[in-house]
C-alpha positions as a Markdown table, in Angstrom:
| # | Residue | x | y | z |
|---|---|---|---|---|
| 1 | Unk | 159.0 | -336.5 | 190.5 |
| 2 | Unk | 161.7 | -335.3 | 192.9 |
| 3 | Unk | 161.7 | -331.7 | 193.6 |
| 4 | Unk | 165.0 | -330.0 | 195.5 |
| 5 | Unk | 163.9 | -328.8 | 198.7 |
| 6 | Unk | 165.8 | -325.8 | 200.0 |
| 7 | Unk | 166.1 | -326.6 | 204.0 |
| 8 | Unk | 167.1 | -324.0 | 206.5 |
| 9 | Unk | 168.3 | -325.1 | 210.1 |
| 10 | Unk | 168.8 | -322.8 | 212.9 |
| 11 | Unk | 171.8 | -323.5 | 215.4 |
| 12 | Unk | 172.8 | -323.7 | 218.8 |
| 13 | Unk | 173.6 | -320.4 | 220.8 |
| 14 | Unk | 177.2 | -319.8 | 219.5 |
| 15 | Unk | 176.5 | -321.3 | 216.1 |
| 16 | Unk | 175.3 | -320.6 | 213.1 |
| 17 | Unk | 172.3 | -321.2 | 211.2 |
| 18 | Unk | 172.3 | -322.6 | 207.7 |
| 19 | Unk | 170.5 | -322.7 | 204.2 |
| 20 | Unk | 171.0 | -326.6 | 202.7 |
| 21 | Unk | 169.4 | -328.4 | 199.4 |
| 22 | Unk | 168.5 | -331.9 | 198.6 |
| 23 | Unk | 166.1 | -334.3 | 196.4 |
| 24 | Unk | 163.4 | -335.1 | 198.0 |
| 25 | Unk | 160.7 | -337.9 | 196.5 |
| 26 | Unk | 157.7 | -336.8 | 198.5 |
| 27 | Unk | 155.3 | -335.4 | 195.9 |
| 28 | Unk | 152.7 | -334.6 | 198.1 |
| 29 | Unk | 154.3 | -331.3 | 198.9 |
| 30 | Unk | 153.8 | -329.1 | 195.8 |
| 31 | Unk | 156.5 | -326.4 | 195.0 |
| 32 | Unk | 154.6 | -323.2 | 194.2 |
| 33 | Unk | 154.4 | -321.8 | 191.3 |
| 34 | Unk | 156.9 | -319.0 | 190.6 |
| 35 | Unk | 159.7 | -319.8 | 193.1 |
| 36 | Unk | 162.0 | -322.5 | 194.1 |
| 37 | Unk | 161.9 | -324.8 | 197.8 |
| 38 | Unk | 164.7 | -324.6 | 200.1 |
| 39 | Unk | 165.3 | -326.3 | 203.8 |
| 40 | Unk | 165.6 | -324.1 | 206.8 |
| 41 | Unk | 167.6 | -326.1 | 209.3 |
| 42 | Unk | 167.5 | -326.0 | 213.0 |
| 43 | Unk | 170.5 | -327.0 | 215.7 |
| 44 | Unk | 169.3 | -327.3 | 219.0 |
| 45 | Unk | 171.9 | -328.6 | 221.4 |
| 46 | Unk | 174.3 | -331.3 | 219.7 |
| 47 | Unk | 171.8 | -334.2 | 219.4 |
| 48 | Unk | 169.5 | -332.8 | 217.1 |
| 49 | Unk | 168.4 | -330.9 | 214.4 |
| 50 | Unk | 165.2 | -328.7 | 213.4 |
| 51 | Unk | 164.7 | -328.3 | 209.5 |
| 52 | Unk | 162.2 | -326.2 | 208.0 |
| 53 | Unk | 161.2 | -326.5 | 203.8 |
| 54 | Unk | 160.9 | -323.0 | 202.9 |
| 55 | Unk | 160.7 | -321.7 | 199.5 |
| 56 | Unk | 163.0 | -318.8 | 198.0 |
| 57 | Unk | 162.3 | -315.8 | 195.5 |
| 58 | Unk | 164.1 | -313.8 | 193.2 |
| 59 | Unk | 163.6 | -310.6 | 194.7 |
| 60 | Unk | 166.4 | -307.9 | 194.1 |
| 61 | Unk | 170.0 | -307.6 | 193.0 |
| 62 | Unk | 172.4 | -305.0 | 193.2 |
| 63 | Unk | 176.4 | -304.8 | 191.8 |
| 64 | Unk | 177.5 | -307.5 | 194.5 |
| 65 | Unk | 174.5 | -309.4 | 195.5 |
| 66 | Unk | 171.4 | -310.9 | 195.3 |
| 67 | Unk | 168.1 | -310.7 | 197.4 |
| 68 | Unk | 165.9 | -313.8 | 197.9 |
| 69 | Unk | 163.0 | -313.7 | 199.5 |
| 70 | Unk | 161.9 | -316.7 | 202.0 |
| 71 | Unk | 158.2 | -318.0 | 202.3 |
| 72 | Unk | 156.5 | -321.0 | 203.8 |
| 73 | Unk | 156.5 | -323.7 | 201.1 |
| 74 | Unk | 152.4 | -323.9 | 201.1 |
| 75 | Unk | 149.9 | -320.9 | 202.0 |
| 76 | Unk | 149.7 | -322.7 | 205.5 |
| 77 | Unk | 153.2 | -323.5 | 206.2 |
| 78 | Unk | 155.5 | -322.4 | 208.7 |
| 79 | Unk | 158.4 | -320.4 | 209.3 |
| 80 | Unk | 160.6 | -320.2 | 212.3 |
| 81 | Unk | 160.9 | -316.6 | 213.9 |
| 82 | Unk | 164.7 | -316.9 | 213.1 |
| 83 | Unk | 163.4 | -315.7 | 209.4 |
| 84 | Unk | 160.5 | -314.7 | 209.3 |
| 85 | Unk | 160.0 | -311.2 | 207.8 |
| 86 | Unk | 163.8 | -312.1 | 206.7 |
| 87 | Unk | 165.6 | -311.8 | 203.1 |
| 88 | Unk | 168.6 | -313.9 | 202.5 |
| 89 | Unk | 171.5 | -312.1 | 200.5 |
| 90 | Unk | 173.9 | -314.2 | 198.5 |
| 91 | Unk | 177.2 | -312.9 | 196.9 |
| 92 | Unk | 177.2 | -312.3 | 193.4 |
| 93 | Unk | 180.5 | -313.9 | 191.5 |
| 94 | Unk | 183.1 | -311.1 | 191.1 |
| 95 | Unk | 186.9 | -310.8 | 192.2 |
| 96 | Unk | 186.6 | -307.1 | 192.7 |
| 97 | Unk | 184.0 | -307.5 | 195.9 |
| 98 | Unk | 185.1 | -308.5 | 198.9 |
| 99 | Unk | 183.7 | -311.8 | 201.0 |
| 100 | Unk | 180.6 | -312.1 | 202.4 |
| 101 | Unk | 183.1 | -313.1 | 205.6 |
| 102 | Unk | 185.0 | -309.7 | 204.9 |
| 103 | Unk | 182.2 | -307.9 | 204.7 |
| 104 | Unk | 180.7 | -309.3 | 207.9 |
| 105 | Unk | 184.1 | -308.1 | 209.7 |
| 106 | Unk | 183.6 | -304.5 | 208.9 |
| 107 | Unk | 179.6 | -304.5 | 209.1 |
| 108 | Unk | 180.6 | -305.4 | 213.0 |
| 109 | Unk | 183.8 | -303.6 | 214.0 |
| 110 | Unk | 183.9 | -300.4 | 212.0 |
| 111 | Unk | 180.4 | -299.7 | 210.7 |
| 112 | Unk | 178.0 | -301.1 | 213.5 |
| 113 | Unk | 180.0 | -299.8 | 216.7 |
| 114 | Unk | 180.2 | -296.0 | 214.9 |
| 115 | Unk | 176.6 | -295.7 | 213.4 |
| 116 | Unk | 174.8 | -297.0 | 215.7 |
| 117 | Unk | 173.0 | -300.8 | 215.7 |
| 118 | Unk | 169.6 | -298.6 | 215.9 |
| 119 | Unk | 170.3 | -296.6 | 212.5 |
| 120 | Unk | 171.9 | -299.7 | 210.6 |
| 121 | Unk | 169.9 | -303.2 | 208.9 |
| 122 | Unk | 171.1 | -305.5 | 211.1 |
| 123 | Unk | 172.7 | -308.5 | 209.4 |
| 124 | Unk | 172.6 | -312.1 | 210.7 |
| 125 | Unk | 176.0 | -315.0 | 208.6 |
| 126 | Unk | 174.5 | -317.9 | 207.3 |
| 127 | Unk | 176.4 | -321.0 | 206.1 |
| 128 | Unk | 175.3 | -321.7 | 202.4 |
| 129 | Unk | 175.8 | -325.3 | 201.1 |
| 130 | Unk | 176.9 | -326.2 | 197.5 |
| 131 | Unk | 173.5 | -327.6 | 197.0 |
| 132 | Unk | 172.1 | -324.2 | 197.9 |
| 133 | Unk | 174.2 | -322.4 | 195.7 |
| 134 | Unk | 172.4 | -324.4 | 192.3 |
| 135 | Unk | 169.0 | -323.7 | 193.6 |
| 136 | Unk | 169.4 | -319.8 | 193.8 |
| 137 | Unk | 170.8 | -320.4 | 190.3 |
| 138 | Unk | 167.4 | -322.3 | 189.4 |
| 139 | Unk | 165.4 | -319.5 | 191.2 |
| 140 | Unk | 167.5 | -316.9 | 189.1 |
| 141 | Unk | 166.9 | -318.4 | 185.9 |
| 142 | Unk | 163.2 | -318.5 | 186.2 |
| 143 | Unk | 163.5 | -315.0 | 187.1 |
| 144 | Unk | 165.3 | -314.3 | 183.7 |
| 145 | Unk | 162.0 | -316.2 | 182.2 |
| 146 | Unk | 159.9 | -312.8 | 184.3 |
| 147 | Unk | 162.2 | -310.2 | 182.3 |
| 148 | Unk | 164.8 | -309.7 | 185.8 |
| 149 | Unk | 166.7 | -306.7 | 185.2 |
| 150 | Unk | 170.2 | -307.8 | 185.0 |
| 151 | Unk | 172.6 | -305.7 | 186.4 |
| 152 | Unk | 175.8 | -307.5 | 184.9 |
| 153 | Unk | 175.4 | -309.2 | 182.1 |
| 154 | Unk | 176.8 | -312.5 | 183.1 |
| 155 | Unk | 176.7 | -312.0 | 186.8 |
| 156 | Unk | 175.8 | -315.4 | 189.0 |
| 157 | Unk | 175.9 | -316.7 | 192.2 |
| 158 | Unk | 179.8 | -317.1 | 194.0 |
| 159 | Unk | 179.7 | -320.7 | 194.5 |
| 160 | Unk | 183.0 | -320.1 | 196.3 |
| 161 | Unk | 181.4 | -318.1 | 199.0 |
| 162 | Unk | 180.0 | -320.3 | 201.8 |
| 163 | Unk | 178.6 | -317.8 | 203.6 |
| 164 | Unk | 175.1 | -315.8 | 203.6 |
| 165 | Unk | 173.5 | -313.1 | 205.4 |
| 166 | Unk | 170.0 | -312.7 | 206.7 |
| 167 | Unk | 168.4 | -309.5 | 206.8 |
| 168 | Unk | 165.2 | -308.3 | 208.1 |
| 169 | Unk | 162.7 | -307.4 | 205.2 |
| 170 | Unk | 162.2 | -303.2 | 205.2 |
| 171 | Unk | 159.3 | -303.7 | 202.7 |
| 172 | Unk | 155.8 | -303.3 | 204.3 |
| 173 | Unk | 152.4 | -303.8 | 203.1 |
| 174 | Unk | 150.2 | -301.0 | 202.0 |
| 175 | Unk | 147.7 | -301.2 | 204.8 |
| 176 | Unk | 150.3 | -300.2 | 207.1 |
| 177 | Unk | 152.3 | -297.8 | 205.0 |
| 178 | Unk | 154.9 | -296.9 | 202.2 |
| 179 | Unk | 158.8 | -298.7 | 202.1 |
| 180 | Unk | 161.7 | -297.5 | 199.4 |
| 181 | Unk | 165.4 | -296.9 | 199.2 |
| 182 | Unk | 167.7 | -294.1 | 198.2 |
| 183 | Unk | 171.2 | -293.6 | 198.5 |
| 184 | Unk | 172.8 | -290.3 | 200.1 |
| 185 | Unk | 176.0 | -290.9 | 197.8 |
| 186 | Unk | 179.0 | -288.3 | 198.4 |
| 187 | Unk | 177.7 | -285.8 | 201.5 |
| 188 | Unk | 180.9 | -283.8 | 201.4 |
| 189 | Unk | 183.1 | -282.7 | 198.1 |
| 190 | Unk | 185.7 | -284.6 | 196.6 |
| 191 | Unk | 188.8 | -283.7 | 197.7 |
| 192 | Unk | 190.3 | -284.0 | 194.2 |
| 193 | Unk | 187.7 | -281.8 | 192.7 |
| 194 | Unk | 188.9 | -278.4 | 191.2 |
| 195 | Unk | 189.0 | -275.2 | 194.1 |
| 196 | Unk | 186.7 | -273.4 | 191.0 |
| 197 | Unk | 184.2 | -276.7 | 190.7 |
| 198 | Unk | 180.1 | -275.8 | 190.2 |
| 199 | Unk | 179.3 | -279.4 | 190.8 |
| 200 | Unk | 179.8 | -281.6 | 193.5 |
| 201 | Unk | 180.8 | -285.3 | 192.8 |
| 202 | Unk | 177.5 | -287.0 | 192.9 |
| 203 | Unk | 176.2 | -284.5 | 190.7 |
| 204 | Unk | 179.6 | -284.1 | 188.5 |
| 205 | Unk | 179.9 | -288.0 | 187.5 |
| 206 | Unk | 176.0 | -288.1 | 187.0 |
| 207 | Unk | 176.4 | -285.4 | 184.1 |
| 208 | Unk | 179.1 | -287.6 | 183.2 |
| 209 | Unk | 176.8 | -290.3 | 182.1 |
| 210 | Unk | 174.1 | -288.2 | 180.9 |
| 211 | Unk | 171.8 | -289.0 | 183.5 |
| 212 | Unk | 168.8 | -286.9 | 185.0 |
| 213 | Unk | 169.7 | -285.6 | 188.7 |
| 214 | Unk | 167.6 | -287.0 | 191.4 |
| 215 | Unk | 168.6 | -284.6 | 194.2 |
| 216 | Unk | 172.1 | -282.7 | 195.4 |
| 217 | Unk | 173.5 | -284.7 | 198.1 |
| 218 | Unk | 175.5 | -281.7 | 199.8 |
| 219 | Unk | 171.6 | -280.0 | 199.6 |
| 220 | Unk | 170.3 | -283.3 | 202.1 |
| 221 | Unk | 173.2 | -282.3 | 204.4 |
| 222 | Unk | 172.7 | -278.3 | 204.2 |
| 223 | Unk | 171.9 | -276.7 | 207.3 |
| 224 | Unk | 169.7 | -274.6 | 204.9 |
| 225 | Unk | 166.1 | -275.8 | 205.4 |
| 226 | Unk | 165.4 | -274.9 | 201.9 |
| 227 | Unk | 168.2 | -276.9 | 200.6 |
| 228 | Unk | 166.9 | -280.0 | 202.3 |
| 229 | Unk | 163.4 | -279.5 | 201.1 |
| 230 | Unk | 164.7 | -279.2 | 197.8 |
| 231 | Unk | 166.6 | -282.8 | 197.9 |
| 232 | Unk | 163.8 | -284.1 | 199.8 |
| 233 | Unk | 161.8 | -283.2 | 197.0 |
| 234 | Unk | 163.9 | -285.1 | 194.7 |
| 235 | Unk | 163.9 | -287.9 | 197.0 |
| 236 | Unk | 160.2 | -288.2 | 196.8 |
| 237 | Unk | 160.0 | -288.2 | 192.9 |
| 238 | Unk | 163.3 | -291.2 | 192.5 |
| 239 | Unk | 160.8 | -293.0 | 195.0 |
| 240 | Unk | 157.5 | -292.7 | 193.2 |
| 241 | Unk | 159.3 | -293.7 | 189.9 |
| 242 | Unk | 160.5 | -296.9 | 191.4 |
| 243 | Unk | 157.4 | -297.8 | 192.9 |
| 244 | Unk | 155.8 | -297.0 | 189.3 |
| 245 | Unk | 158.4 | -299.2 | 187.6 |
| 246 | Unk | 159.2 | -302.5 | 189.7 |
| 247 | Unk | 157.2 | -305.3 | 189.0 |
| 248 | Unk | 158.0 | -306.7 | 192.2 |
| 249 | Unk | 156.7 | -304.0 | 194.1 |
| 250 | Unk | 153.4 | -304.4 | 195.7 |
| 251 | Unk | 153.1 | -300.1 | 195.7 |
| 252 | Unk | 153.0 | -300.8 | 191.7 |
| 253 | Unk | 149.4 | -300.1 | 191.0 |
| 254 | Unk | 148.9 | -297.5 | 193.1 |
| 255 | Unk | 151.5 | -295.4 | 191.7 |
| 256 | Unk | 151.7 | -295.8 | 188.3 |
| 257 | Unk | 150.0 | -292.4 | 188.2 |
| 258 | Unk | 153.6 | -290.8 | 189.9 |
| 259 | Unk | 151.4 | -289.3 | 192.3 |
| 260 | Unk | 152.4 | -289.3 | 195.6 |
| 261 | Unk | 150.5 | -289.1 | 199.0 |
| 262 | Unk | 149.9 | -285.5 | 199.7 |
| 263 | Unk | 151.9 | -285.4 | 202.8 |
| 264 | Unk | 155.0 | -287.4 | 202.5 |
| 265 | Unk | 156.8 | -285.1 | 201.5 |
| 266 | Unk | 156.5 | -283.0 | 204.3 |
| 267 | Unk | 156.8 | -285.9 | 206.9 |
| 268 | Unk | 159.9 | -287.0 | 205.5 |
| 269 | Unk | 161.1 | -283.0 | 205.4 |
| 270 | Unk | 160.8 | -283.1 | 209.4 |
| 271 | Unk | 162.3 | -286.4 | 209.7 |
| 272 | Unk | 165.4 | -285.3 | 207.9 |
| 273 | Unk | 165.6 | -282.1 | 210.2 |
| 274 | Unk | 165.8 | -284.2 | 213.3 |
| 275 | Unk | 166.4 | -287.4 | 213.0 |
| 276 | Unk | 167.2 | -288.0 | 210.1 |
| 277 | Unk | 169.8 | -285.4 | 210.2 |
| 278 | Unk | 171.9 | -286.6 | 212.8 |
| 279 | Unk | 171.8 | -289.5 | 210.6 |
| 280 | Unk | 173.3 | -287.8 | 207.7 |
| 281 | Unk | 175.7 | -285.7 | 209.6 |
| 282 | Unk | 177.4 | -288.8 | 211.3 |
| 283 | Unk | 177.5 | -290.3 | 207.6 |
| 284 | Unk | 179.2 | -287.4 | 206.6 |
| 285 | Unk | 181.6 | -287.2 | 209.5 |
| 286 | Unk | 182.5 | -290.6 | 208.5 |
| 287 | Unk | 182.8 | -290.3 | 204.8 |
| 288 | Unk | 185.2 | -286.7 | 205.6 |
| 289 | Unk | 187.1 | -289.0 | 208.6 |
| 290 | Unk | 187.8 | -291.8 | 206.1 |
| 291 | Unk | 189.2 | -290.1 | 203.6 |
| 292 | Unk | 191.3 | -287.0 | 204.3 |
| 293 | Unk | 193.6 | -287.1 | 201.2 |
| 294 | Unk | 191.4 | -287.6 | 198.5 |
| 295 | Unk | 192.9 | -290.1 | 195.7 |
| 296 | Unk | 195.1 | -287.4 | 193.9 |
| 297 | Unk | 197.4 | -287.5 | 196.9 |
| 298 | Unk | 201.6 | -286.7 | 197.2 |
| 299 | Unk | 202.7 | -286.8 | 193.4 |
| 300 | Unk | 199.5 | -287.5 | 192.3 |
| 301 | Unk | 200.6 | -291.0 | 190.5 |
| 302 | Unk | 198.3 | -293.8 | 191.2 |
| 303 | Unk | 200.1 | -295.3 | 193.3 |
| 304 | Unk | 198.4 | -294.8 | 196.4 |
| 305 | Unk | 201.1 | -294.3 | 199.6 |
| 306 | Unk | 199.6 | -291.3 | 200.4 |
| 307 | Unk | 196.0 | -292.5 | 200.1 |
| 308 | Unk | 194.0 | -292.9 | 203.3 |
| 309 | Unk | 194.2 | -296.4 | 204.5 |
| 310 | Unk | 190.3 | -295.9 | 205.8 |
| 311 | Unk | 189.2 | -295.1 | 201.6 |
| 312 | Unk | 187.7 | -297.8 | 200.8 |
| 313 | Unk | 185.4 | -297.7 | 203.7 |
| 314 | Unk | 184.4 | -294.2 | 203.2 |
| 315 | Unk | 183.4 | -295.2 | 199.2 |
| 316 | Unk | 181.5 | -298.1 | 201.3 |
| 317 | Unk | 179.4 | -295.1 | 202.7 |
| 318 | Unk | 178.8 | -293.1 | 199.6 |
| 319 | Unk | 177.6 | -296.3 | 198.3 |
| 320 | Unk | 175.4 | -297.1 | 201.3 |
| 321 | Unk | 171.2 | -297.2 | 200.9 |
| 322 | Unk | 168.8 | -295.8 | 203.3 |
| 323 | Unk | 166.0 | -297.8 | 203.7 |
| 324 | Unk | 162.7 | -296.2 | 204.6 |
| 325 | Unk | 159.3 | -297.2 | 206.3 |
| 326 | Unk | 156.4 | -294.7 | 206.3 |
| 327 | Unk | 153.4 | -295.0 | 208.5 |
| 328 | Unk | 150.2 | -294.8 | 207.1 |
| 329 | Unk | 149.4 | -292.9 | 210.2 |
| 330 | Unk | 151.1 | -289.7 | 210.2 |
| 331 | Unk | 151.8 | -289.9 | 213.9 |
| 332 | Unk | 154.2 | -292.8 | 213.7 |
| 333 | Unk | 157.2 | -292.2 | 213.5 |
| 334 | Unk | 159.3 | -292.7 | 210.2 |
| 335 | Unk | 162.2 | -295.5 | 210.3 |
| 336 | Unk | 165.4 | -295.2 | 208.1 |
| 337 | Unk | 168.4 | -297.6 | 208.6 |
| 338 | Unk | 171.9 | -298.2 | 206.6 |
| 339 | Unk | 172.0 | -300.9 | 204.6 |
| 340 | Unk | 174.2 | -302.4 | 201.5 |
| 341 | Unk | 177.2 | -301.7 | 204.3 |
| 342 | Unk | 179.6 | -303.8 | 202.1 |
| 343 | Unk | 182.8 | -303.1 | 202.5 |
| 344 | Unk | 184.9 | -301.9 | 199.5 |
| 345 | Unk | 187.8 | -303.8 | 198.0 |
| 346 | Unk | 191.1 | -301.8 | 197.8 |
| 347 | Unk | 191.0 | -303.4 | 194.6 |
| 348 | Unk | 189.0 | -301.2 | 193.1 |
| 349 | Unk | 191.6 | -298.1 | 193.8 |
| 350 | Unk | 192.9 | -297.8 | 190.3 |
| 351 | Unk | 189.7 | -298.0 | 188.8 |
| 352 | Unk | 188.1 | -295.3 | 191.5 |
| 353 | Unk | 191.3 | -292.8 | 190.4 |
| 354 | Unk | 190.4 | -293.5 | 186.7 |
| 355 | Unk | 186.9 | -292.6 | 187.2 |
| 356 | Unk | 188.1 | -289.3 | 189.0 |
| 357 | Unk | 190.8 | -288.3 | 186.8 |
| 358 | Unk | 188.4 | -288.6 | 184.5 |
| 359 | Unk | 186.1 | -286.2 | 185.7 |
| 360 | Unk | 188.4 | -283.5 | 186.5 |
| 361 | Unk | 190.5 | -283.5 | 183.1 |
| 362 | Unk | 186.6 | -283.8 | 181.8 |
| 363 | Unk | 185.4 | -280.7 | 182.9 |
| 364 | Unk | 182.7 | -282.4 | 184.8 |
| 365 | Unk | 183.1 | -280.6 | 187.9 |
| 366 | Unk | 183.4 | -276.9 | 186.3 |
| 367 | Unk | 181.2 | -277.3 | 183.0 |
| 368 | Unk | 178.1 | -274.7 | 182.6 |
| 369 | Unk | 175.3 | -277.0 | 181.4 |
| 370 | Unk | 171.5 | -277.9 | 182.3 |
| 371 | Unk | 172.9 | -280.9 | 184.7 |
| 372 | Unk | 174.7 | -278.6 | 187.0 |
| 373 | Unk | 171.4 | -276.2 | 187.8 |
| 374 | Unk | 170.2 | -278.1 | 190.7 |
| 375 | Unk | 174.0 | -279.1 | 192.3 |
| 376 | Unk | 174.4 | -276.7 | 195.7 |
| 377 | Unk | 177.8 | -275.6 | 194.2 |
| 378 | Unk | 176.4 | -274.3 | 190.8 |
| 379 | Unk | 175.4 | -270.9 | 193.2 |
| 380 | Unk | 179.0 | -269.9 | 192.5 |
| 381 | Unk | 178.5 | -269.2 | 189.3 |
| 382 | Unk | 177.7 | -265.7 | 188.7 |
């Protein structure tokens, strides 16, 4: 029976590696259960090529991509160093996001050279083949048979994107400590929010959809140490409930209880006075340099002269992720870098000065509810 092998290949210095698909009639390798083969190729010189099998795996998605995971294609095969420990994200098919080529543009000439390589994920463009495309479609379909949350209905691979990127793998295993995501979201005000707003606009278009507040983003960047504790606090408690609730996570068993390890959430309070701070003060420098004018700009018409040129890249960093590792060992230090750096499509202007009109004429930013107790602006009212 032929099985599609997924093969990657590295390249030459100067080139790129690639991800390729084809029958192949040897039935002597098995495909394992629960994932779908793939070919790593290698390029070295002209002459010749390396090519690796290599199996991929469902393993997250967000609103523009998906996450594989790549694996030896038996318990004792090999990977190349070029990916191991590496995830392989492949754009999802939507007009509204921008190319994985676009995206690669701004990761390395406005988002790398300004945060840092140090505090970001660093990304590595793949060439995808055709053939590559249908196999992540395979792979995604017997994910759909394992109940994968679908974050668009509809939503599949961009065959028309050639391109891939590789990405080291933040997870780590539970012998050597604790991995999860959040995102910092807006880290300054809206410009276009009301002088006599109690919320800010992470907390303003959460009450919007009804949602339960994780944490107050202008509290993470407070110079109040209280403030911080109190969204690091939060932080902790959006963390355990994804480790509680992802079947993919390995942390799954272990915190289905929501109970946390007793100290991390006082590590991660000192990392996000040093460290971590400068982090998310230059984020906030960025997301305040970026966008100056706020959308409600001049006559306040959508037509967006007056806009800052730099917006979309600033909603790129309220939409960012910070990816954590925690030590077991409580003297190692904590690691946090920037990732889902995909640059926003001016595209998606309009639909961005919809959402805030919205809010304002809502009485979002200014309602006295439950959702606003916990926002850093809600101490204004009396």
């Amino acid at each position: 029976m032929a099985l599609i092998t997924p093969w990657f290949t590295v390249k030459s210095p100067g080139g790129r590696h690639s991800f390729t698909a084809y029958n192949t009639l040897d039935s002597r390798i098995p495909t394992p259960q629960g994932s779908v083969s793939t070919v790593f190729r290698q390029s070295v010189g002209e002459a010749r090529n390396l090519c690796y099998p290599v199996q991929i795996r469902y393993l997250a998605e967000g609103a523009a991509n998906f996450v594989f995971e790549l694996l030896p294609l038996t318990e004792i095969g090999f990977l190349p160093e070029e990916i191991k420990g590496k995830l392989l994200r492949i754009r999802k098919s939507n007009p509204a996001n921008t190319s994985t080529a676009e995206s690669w543009w701004a990761y390395n000439n406005r988002f790398l050279p300004l945060l840092g390589k140090e505090n970001v994920i660093e990304y590595e463009l793949v060439d995808i083949s055709d053939g590559m495309h249908k196999l992540c479609t395979m792979e995604l379909q017997r994910a759909d048979e394992d109940g994968r949350r679908k974050y668009q209905v509809g939503a599949g691979i961009d065959f028309e994107d050639m391109l891939g990127l590789l990405m080291p793998n933040m997870k780590v295993s539970l012998d050597i400590g604790l991995s999860g995501e959040f995102k910092p979201k807006w880290l300054r005000q809206s410009h276009d929010a009301p002088m006599d707003a109690t919320r800010c606009r992470t907390c303003a278009i959460t009450a919007s959809r009804g949602k339960e507040l994780s944490f107050c983003p202008l509290k993470l960047a407070s110079d109040s140490e209280e403030e911080r504790a109190e969204a690091i606090s939060g932080i902790v408690k959006e963390l355990i409930r994804s480790w509680a609730r992802n079947p993919w996570d390995p942390t799954l068993d272990l915190f289905k209880t929501h109970r946390p390890p007793d100290d991390v959430q006082s590590r991660l309070e000192t990392f996000f006075s040093l460290e971590g701070r400068h982090l998310i003060q230059q984020l906030k420098k960025l997301q305040d340099e970026w966008d100056r004018t706020g959308l409600f700009a001049g006559d306040k018409d959508p037509g967006y002269s007056n806009v800052d040129p730099d917006y979309p890249l600033a909603m790129t960093l309220r939409d960012c992720t910070i990816f954590l590792k925690i030590p077991k060992n409580g003297w190692e230090p904590i690691e946090a870098r920037l990732g889902d750096l995909d640059m926003k499509s001016p595209k998606k202007l309009l639909q961005w000065y919809e959402k805030e009109h919205g809010l304002v004429t809502g009485g979002w930013y200014t309602a006295k509810d439950a959702f606003r107790k916990d926002c850093q602006l809600a101490k204004r009212i009396p």
